[in-house]
C-alpha angles and dihedrals in degrees: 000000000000126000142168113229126182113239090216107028096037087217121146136210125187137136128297080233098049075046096062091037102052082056102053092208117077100160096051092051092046070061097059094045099050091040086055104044091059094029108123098211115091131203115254117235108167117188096263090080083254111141121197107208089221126227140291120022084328094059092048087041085065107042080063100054088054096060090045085056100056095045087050098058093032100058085036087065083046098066099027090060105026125208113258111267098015110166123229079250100059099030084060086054092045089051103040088049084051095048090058097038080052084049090045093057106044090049094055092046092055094046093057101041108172094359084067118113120245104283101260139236126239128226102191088155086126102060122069096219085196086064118085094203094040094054090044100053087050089042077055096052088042102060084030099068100036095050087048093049096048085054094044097048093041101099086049088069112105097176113076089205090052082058106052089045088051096049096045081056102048094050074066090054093046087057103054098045085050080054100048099044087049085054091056097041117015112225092023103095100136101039125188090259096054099043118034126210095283093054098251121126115247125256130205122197120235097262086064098048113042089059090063099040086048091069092065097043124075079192096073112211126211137182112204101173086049093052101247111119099173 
């Protein structure tokens, strides 16, 4: 599939058609759509720039497209500003994991349509971009956290077709933070705090996780119906 992405912006255009495609799951994403667009919970948005990511799969739906957007803007930084010293290499895999968190995105916020939360917006103060170890252990956060939060929302999910798209999500995830690790460390790919013993990759709830994400998001994010307040 082919799709025009803005270097800068990280925004990316491509047909309805390539949309449904890259899924591989149109009718489950025609479901997602119809489900939403009669759906009675709202999302929350108060006047503080504080977004609440509802109930239900909605709710899961957007906890995911928050994180999306946080990878998004974070690896399109990433690109647009490259680390000192970024090798050809590197600079391809940065660019290839913003191009489907970019993907990621865009797909959850068409899916949700009017049930979205409010696009928000980055803090990324605390990480020198010009920096290669700097970038990498945010990159690892980063993958970290996501990979952990698909796994630890999972069993919240009530639509079958919400939890193959998510899986087939999340095994994305998994291979950038592999990348990434192996980056950091070469030959460590699957490190003791990404895999347990059993071979299984560690979750986090969403009370564990927003918290995290929240301290690189001027936009704060809550989930009310999942008992986390901010």
């Amino acid at each position: 599939m082919k799709t025009d992405i803005n270097p800068i912006t990280g925004n990316v255009n491509m047909a309805r058609r390539s949309f449904l495609r890259y899924a591989g799951a149109g009718v489950a994403t025609a479901a997602v759509v119809g489900v939403t667009a009669c759906h009675k919970d709202r999302v929350i948005v108060n006047p503080g720039g504080t977004s609440d990511i509802g109930s239900d799969d909605i709710g899961i739906l957007n906890y995911a497209y928050a994180l999306e957007q946080l990878e998004a803007a974070f690896y399109t930084e990433v690109v647009a500003h490259a680390y000192t010293g970024i090798s050809t290499v590197e600079l391809n895999y940065m660019t290839d994991i913003r191009d489907h968190e970019v993907v990621h995105r865009e797909f959850f916020k068409a899916a949700l349509k009017s049930n979205a939360i409010m696009s928000l917006t980055p803090d990324f103060s605390k990480i020198d971009f010009s920096n290669r170890t700097s970038v990498l252990a945010t990159a690892k956060a980063f993958e970290d956290l996501g990979v952990q939060a698909y796994d630890g929302a999972g069993f919240l999910i009530k639509t079958p077709e919400y939890l193959t798209i998510a899986g087939k999500i999340v095994s994305v995830e998994a291979r950038h933070a592999a990348l990434i690790a192996n980056l950091i460390s070469p030959g460590s790919f699957v490190p003791d705090d990404q895999v347990d013993g059993n071979g299984l990759n560690k979750s986090a709830t969403i009370a564990q996780v927003l918290p995290i994400a929240n301290t690189f998001l001027k936009t704060k994010v809550t989930a009310k119906a999942f008992n986390y307040n901010g």
